[in-house]
C-alpha positions in Angstrom: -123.9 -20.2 70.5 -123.5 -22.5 73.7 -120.5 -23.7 75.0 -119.6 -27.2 75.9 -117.6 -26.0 79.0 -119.4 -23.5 81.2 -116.8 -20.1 81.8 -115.6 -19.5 85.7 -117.1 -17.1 87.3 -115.3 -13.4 87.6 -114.0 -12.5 91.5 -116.7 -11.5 93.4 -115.4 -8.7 95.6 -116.9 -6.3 98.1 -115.2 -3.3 98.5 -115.3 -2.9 102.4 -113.1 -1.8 105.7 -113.9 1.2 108.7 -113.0 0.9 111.9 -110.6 -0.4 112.7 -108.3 -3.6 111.9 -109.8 -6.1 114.0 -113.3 -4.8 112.9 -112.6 -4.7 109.0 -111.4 -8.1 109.9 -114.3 -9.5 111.2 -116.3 -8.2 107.9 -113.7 -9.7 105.5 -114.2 -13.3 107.0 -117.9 -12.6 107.2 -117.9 -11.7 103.7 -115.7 -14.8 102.6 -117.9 -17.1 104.6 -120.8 -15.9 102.8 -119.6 -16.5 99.3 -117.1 -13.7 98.3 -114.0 -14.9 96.6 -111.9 -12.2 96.8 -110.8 -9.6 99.3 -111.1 -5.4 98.0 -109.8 -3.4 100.8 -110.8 0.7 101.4 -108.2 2.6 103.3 -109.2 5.5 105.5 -108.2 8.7 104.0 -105.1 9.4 106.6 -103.1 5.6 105.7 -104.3 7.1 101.7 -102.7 10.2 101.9 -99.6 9.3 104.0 -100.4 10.3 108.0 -100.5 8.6 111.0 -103.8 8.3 113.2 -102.5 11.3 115.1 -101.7 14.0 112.6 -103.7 17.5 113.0 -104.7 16.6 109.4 -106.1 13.1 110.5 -108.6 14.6 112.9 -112.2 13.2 112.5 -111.1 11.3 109.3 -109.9 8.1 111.0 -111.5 4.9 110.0 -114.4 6.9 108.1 -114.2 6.2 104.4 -112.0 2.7 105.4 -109.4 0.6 107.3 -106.7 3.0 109.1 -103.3 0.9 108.7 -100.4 2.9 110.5 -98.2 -0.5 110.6 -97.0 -3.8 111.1 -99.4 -4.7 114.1 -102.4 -3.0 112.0 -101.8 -5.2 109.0 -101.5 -8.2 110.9 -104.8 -7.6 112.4 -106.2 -6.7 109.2 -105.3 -10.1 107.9 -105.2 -12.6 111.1 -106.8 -16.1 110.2 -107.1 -15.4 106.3 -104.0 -16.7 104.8 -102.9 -14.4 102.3 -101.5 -17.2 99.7 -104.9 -18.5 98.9 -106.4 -14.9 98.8 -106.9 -13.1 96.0 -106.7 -9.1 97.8 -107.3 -5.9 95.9 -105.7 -3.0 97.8 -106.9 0.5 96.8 -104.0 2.4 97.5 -102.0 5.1 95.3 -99.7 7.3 97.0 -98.9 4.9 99.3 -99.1 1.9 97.6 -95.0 0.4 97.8 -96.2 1.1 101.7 -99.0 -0.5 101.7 -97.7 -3.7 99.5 -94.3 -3.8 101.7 -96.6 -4.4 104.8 -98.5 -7.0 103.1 -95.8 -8.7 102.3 -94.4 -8.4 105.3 -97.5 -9.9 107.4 -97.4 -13.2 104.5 -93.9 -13.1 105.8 -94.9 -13.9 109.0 -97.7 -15.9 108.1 -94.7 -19.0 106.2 -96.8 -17.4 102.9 -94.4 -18.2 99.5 -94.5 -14.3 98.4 -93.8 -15.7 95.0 -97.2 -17.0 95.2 -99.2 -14.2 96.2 -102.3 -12.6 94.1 -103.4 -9.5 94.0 -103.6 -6.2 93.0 -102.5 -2.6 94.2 -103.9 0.5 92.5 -100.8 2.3 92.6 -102.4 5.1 90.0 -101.8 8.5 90.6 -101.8 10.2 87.8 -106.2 9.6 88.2 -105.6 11.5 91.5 -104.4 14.6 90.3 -107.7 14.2 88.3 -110.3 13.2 89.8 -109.9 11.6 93.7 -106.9 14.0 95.5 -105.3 11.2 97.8 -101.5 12.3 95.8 -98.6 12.9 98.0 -95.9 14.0 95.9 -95.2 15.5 92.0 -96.2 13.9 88.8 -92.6 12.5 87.7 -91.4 10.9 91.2 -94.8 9.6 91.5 -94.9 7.6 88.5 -90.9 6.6 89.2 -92.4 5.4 92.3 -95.2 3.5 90.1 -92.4 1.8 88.2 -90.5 0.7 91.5 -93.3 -1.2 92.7 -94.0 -2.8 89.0 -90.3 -4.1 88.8 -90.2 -5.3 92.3 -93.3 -7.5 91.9 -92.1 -8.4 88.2 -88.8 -9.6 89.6 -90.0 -10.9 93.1 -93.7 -11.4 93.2 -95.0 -12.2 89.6 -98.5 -12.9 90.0 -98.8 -10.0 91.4 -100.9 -7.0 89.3 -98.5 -3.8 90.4 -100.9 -1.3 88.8 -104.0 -1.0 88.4 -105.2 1.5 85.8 -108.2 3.3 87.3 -110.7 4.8 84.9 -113.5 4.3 87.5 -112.7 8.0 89.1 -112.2 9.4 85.4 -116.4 8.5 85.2 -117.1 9.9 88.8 -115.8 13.1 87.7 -117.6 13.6 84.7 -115.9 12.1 82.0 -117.2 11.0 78.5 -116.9 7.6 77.4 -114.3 8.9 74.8 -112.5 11.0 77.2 -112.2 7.9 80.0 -110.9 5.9 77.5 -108.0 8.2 76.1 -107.2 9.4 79.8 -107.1 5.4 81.4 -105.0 4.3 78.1 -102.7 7.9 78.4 -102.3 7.3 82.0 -100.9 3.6 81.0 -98.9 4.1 78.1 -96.9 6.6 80.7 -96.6 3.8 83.2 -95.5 1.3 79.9 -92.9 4.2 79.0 -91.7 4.4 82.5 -91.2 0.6 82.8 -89.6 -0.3 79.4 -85.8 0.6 80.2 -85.8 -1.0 83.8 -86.4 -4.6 82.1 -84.3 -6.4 79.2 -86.4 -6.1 76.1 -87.5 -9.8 76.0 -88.7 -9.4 79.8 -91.1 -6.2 78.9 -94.0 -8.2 77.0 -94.6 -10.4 80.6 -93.9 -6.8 82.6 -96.8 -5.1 80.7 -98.9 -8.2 80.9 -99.4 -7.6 84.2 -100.3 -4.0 83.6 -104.2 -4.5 84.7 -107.2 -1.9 85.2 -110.0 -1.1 87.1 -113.4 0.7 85.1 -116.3 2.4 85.9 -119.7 1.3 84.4 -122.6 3.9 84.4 -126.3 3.5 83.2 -126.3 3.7 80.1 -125.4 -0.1 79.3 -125.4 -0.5 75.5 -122.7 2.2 75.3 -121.0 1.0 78.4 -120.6 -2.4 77.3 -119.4 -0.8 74.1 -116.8 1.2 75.5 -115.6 -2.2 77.0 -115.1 -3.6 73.6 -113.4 -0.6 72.8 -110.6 -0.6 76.2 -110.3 -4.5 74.4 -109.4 -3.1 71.0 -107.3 -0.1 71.7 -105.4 -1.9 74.4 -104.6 -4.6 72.3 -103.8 -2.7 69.6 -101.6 0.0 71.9 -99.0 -2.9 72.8 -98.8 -4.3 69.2 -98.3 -1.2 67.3 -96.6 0.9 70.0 -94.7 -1.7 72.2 -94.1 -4.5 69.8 -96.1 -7.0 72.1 -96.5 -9.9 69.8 -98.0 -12.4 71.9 -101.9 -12.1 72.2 -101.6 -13.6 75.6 -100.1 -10.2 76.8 -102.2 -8.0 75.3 -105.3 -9.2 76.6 -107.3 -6.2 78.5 -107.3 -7.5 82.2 -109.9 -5.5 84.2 -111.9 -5.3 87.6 -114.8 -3.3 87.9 -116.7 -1.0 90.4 -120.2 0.0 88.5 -121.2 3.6 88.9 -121.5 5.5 92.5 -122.1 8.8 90.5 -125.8 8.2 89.4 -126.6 6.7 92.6 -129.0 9.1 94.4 -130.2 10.0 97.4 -133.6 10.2 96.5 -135.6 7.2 96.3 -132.7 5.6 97.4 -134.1 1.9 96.7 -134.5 2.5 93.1 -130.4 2.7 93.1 -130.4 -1.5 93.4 -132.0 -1.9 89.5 -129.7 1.1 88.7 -126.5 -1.1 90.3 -128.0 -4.6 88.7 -128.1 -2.5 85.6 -125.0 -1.1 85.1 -123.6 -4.5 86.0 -124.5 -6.4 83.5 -122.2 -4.1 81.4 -119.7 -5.8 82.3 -120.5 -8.9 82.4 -123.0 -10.1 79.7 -120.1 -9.2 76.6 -117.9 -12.4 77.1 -115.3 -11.1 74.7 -114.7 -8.1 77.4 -116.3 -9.4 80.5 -114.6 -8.3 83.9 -111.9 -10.5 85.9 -113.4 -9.3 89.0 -116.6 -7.1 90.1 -117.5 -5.0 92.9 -120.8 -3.6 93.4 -121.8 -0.4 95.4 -125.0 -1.3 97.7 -128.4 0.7 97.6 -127.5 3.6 100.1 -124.1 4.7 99.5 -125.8 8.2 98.8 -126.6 8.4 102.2 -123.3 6.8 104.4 -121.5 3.9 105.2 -122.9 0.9 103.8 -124.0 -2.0 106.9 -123.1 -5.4 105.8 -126.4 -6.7 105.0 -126.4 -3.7 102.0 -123.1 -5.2 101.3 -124.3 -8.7 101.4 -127.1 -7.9 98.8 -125.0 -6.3 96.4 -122.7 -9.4 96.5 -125.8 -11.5 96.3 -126.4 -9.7 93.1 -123.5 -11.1 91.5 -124.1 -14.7 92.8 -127.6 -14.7 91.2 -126.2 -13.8 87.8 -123.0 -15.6 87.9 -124.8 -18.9 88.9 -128.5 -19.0 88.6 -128.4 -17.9 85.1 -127.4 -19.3 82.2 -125.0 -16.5 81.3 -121.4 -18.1 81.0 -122.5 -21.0 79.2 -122.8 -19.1 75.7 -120.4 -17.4 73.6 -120.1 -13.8 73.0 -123.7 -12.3 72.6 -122.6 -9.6 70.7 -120.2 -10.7 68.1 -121.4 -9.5 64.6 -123.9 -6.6 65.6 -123.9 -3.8 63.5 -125.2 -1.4 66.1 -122.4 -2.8 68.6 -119.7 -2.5 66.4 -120.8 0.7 64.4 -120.9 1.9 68.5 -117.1 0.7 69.4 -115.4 2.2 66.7 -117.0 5.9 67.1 -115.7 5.2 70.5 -112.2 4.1 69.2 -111.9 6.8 66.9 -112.8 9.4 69.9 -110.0 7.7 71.7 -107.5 7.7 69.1 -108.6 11.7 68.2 -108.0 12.6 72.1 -105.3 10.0 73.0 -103.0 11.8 69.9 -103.9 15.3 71.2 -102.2 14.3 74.2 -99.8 12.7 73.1 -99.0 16.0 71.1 -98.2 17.6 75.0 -96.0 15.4 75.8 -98.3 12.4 77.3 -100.3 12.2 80.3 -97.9 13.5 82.5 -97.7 16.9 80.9 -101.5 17.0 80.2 -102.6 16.8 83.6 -103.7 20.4 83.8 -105.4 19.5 80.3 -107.4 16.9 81.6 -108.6 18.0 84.5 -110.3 21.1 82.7 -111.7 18.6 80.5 -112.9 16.7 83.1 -114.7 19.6 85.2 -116.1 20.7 81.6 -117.7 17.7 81.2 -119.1 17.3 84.7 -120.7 20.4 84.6 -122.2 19.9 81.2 -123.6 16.5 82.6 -125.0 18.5 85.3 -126.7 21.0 83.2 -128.6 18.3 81.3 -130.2 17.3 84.4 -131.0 20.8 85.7 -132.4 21.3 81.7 -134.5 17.8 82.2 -132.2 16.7 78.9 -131.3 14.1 81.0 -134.1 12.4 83.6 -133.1 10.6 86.6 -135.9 9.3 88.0 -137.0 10.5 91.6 -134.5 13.7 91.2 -136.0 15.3 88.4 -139.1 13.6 87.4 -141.2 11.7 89.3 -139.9 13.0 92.6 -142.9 11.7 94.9 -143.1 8.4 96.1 -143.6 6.3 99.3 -141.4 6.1 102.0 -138.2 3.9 101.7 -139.3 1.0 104.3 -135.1 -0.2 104.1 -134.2 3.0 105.8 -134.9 2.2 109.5 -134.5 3.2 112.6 -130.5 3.6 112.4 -131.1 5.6 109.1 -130.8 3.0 106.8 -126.4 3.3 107.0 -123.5 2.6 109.3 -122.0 5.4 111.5 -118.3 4.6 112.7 -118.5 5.2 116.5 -116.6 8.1 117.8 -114.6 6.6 120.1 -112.5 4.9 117.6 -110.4 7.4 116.2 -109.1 7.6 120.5 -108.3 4.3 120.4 -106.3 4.1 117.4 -104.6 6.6 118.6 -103.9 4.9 122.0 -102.9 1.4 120.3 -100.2 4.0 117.7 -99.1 5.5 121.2 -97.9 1.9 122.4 -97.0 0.6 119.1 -94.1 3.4 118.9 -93.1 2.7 122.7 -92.8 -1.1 121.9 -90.4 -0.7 119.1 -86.9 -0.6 118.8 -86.2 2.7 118.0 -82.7 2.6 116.7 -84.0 -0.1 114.0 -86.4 2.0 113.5 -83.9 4.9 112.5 -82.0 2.9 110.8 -84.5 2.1 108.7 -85.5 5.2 107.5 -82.1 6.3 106.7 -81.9 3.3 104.1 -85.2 4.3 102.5 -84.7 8.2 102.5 -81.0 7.0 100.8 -82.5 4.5 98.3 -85.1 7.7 97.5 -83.1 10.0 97.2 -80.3 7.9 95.4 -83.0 6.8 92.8 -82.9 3.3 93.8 -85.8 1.5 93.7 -87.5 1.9 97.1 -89.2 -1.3 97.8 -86.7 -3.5 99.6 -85.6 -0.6 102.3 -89.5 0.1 102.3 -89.8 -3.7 103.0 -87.3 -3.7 105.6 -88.8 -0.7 107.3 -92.2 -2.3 107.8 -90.2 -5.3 109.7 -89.1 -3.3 112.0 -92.6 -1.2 112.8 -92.2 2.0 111.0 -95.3 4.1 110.6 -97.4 5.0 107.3 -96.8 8.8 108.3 -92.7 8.5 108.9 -92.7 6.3 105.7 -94.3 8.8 104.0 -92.4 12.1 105.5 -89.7 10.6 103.8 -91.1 10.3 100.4 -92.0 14.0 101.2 -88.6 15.5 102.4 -87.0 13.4 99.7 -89.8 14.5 96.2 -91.7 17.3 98.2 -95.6 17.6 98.1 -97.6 18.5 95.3 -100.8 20.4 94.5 -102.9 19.3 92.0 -104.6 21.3 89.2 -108.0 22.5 89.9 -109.8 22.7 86.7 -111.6 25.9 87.7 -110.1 29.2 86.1 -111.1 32.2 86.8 -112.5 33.2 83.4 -116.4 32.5 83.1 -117.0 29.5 80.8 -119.6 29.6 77.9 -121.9 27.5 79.7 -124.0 31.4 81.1 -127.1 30.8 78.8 -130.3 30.5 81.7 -127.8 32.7 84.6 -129.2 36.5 83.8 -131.1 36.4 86.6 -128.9 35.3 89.2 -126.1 37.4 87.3 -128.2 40.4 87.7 -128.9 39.6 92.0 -125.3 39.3 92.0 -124.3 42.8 90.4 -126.9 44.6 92.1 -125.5 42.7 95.8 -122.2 43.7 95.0 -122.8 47.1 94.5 -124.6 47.1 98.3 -121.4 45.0 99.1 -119.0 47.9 97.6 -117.1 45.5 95.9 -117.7 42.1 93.9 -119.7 39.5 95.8 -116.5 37.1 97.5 -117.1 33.4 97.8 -114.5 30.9 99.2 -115.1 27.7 98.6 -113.0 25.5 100.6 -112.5 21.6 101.4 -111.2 21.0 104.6 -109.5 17.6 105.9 -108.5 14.9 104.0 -111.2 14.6 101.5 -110.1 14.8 98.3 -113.4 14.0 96.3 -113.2 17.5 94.6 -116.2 17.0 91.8 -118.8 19.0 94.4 -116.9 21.5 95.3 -115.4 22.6 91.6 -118.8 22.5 90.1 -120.1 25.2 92.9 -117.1 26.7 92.2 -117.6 26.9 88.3 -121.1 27.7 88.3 -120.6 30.4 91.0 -117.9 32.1 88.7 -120.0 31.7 86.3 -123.0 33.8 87.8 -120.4 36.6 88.5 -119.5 36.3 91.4 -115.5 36.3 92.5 -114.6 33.2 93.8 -112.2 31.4 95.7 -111.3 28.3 95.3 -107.9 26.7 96.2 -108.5 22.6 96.0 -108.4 20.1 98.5 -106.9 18.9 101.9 -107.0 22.0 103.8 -107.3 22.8 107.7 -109.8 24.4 108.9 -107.2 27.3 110.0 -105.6 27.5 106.5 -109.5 28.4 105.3 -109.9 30.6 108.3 -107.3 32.5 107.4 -108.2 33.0 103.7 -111.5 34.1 104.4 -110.0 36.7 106.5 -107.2 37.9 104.1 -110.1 37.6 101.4 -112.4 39.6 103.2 -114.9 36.4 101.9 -118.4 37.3 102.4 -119.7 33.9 102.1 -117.7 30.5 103.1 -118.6 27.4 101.5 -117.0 24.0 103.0 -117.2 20.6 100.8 -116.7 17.2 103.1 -117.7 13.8 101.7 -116.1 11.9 103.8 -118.1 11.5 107.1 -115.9 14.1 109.3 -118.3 16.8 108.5 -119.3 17.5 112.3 -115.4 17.7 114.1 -114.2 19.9 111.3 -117.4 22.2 110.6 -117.0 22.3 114.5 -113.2 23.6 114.7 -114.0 26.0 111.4 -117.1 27.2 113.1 -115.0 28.3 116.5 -112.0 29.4 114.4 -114.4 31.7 112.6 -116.0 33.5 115.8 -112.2 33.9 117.2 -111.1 35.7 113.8 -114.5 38.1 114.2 -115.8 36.1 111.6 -118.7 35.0 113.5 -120.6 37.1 111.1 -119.7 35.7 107.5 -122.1 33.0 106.8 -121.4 29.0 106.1 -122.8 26.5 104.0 -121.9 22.7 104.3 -122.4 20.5 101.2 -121.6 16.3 101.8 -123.1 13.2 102.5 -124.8 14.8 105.4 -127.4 12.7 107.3 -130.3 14.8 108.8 -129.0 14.4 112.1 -126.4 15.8 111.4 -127.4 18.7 109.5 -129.6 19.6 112.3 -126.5 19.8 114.9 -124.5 22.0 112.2 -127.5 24.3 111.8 -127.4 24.4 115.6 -123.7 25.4 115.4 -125.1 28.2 113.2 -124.1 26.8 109.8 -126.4 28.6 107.2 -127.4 26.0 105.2 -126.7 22.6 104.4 -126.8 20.9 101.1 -126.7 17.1 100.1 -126.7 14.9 96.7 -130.6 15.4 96.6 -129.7 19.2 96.0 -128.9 19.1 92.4 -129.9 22.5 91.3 -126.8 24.6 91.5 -128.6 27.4 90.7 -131.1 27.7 93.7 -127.8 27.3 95.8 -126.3 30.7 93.8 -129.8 32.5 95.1 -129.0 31.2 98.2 -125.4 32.8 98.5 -126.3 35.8 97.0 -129.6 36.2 99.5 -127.2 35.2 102.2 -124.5 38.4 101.0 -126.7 40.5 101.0 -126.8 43.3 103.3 -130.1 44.6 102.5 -131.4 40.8 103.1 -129.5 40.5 106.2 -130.9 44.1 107.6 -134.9 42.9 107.3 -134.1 39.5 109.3 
């Protein structure tokens, strides 16, 4: 049925930022000019995890994934002719999101903003990264204590402000069932809700979880998307009512924002990923009874690298189409009274429930996170085996693979490469930032917030008062580190082989008969070096390698290249395998590479998996890198052959 009054549009967001501030900067007012209404900002990995420009660890990962902010001067220029009290800005930032928040409200400071007035959203989730995207800093418990201090800060001092940002879109990425991204997202906030409760007087907690918000993933297969949409409605609604006493609707409502699915885009027929992106979109959008607040879309060729700002601008113009060519928000819900909808939401609802009280049974999110992150690399590689199988088709991977050349993929390759030369001059500007400042402030500074941390208090004033004065995101975060300690999430790989063997006899068998040329059991360390903690890759090598028999090695994310060095030595590995999404690929396969020939390893072979361009994997083959794999090499099990060819002493005698 039509409406007389035609709804508002949703935020149209790009989710953008490399560089460097002044450069991210110029995008966002670009972006704006051309019709966005709301700002989503991506963080470089280093301002993520909690180190400056100039850490060992930061090498070759500034300004890749996103916007490195190291402090005051970075923000500013992040922000400089956009006033922040008539923006609407989505920060996605977790470990150091009370940083991150205290800077922005430091530059509106500066800018005569009313900070009582600003809008916006940090993630602030970390209990989805132990799971699923690695950027955590410090343990579960003063993590989410650190959740709550940012939560009753904004409650108390900026109250328009969303302080957390449930994120179920990484739950998707690695591999999770509709039932299981449901459960986790919901578990993850009713830990947040449980956290917050006795900081507030009881007739201030319905507003405080009001402003609880979340951000989903949407995936291809739309009916049951949109479905498990209605569902997040249902449960959430029916979480603060039963378990919380929320009575007013108004509070209860779901509040979400949207990224649509990165996951199936592919590298293969890289155009066809625009219907795939338009598709998955309208998941979101065309159920007005659980339509999105705000969207971001992915563009066509994120398989390959960095998005260039007309991909950007056609993804955004995607959105504009819908939201005002059609007739979309003129009509009522479209799927009110549907048998098949609602016979779809409550199997989803009662999966929910099932795995929501199984957690609950281990004490909550929290105390499941080693739970849920087997769950999640379960499910990924059964997802993954359905494509191998052809159960499930992805068109131009594993059926219909030949096709014409992608005309959109020019002469620069179709993406945007961050020029070298940054990462120096980020470095340089850092340099005279710290020279400029006044160091006893600064000192001071950090006492206050290492006291207030340590103390329990609440951390976001002195974190405030620390960005005034020109701290950095690495000193800020050394305290949170000397004060909590750091933390190292669960891998989700054990060592016991799953069930999931049926179709590996044959590479089982090439792997007993190497290892017994070998002397011992076939050794594989997989290992992902820098900052990236995009783990879903690397576990399922991991998995399906233990799986063919082989003895693996696999100890997560964020290490250096020396710390892998060194294993593969102690480990007598007889292949290395590195994992690097990120873009820094060349500098650290580089370092790893040179450490390996100065440990006499210059022997032991190397693979490389990423988002690799050809160029690139050209110069790493150069470097003498075996073999390199990308997203369009989805058969795990010609990559087993491969390692077990490339063992083999017998193999490596005939070359």
């Amino acid at each position: 049925m039509s409406q007389t009054q035609k709804d508002r549009p949703w935020l149209i967001r790009t989710y953008a930022g490399h560089s460097t501030a002044k450069a991210s900067n110029a995008l966002y007012r670009a972006n704006l000019a051309k019709g966005q209404t709301g700002l989503s900002v991506a963080f470089d990995l280093p301002t993520q995890t909690g180190y400056d420009s100039d850490h060992i660890l930061a090498r070759g990962e500034v300004g890749k994934v996103g916007v490195p902010v190291s402090h005051l001067g970075d923000m500013r220029a992040l922000f400089a002719d956009i006033p922040l009290d008539q923006m609407n800005t989505s920060m996605t930032i977790n470990a150091t999101a009370p940083w991150l928040l205290s800077l922005y409200i430091a530059v509106a400071e500066e800018q005569g903003a009313d900070v009582t007035a600003l809008q916006g959203t940090v993630q602030n989730d970390l209990i989805k990264e132990y799971l699923s995207r690695g950027t955590y800093i410090c343990p579960p418990k003063p993590s989410l204590k650190m959740i709550g201090d940012v939560a009753e800060y904004c409650y108390k001092n900026v109250p328009k402000w969303n302080p957390m940002n449930v994120c179920s879109y990484h739950l998707q990425e690695a591999g999770a069932t509709p039932q299981q991204e449901l459960a986790f997202a919901l578990a993850t906030a009713t830990a947040v809700l449980d956290e917050l409760k006795p900081r507030v007087a009881p007739e201030d907690f319905p507003a405080l979880a009001g402003r609880i918000s979340f951000f989903v993933n949407a995936g291809i297969r739309f009916v049951t998307e949109m479905c498990k949409m209605r569902a997040f409605v249902d449960l959430w609604d029916e979480i603060l009512e039963t378990r919380y006493g929320v009575s007013d609707p108004k509070y209860r409502r779901f509040r979400y924002g949207v990224q649509v699915n990165s996951l199936g885009l592919t590298e293969q027929q890289p155009e066809n990923n625009v219907y795939r992106i338009l598709i998955e979109m309208l998941a979101v959008t065309l159920s007005k009874k659980a339509r999105a607040r705000a969207v971001q879309l992915p563009a066509w060729n994120e398989a390959l690298g960095l998005p260039r700002p007309w991909d950007q601008q056609w993804s955004m113009r995607m959105q504009q189409i819908l939201a005002y060519e059609t007739d979309l928000l003129e009509f009522d819900d479209l799927f009110d009274g549907n048998p098949a909808v609602d016979a779809k939401v409550e199997a989803l609802k009662d999966g929910a429930r099932h795995e929501l009280a199984n957690i609950d049974s281990m004490g909550g999110a929290v105390d499941a996170i080693e739970y849920m992150k087997a769950r999640l690399v379960d499910s990924n590689a059964e997802r993954l085996g359905r494509i191998e199988r052809n159960d499930t088709i992805v068109v131009g991977v594993n059926r219909w693979q030949e096709g014409e050349p992608s005309p959109l993929q020019t002469e620069d390759g179709g993406i945007m490469v961050v020029d070298p030369a940054v990462e120096a001059e980020q470095i340089s500007r850092l340099k005279e930032w710290r020279n400029a400042r006044d160091a006893d402030a600064v000192k001071e500074a950090l006492a206050n917030l290492r006291a207030a941390a340590a103390e329990g208090r609440n951390v976001m004033e002195p974190s405030i008062a620390c960005a005034r004065v020109g701290v950095t995101t690495g000193e800020w975060a050394a305290q949170m580190r000397a004060v909590f300690g750091e933390y190292r999430g669960p891998t989700g790989v054990s060592a016991n082989p799953s069930n999931m063997t049926e179709g590996l006899d044959d590479i089982r068998a090439a792997v007993d008969t190497v290892s017994d040329r070998l002397g011992r059991r076939l050794k594989f360390l997989v290992g992902k070096p820098g900052l990236d903690g995009h783990s879903n890759g690397a576990e399922q090598i991991a998995f399906r390698a233990r799986d063919c028999g082989m003895d693996i090695g696999y100890a997560g994310i964020r290490l250096t290249p020396e710390e892998i060095v060194r294993t593969a030595l102690e480990d007598e590995a007889h292949v290395v395998g590195l994992s690097i999404l990120s873009g820094s690929h060349m500098p650290l396969v580089e370092d790893l590479m040179a450490r390996m020939r100065e440990a006499g390893l210059g022997a032991v072979p190397v693979i490389v998996g990423g988002i690799i361009p050809e160029d690139d994997a050209r110069r790493l083959r150069e470097m003498g890198v075996a073999r390199v794999y990308t997203p369009k090499d989805f058969e795990l099990n010609t990559i087993m052959m491969d390692i077990v060819t490339l063992a083999d002493p017998q193999a490596v005698a005939a070359q």
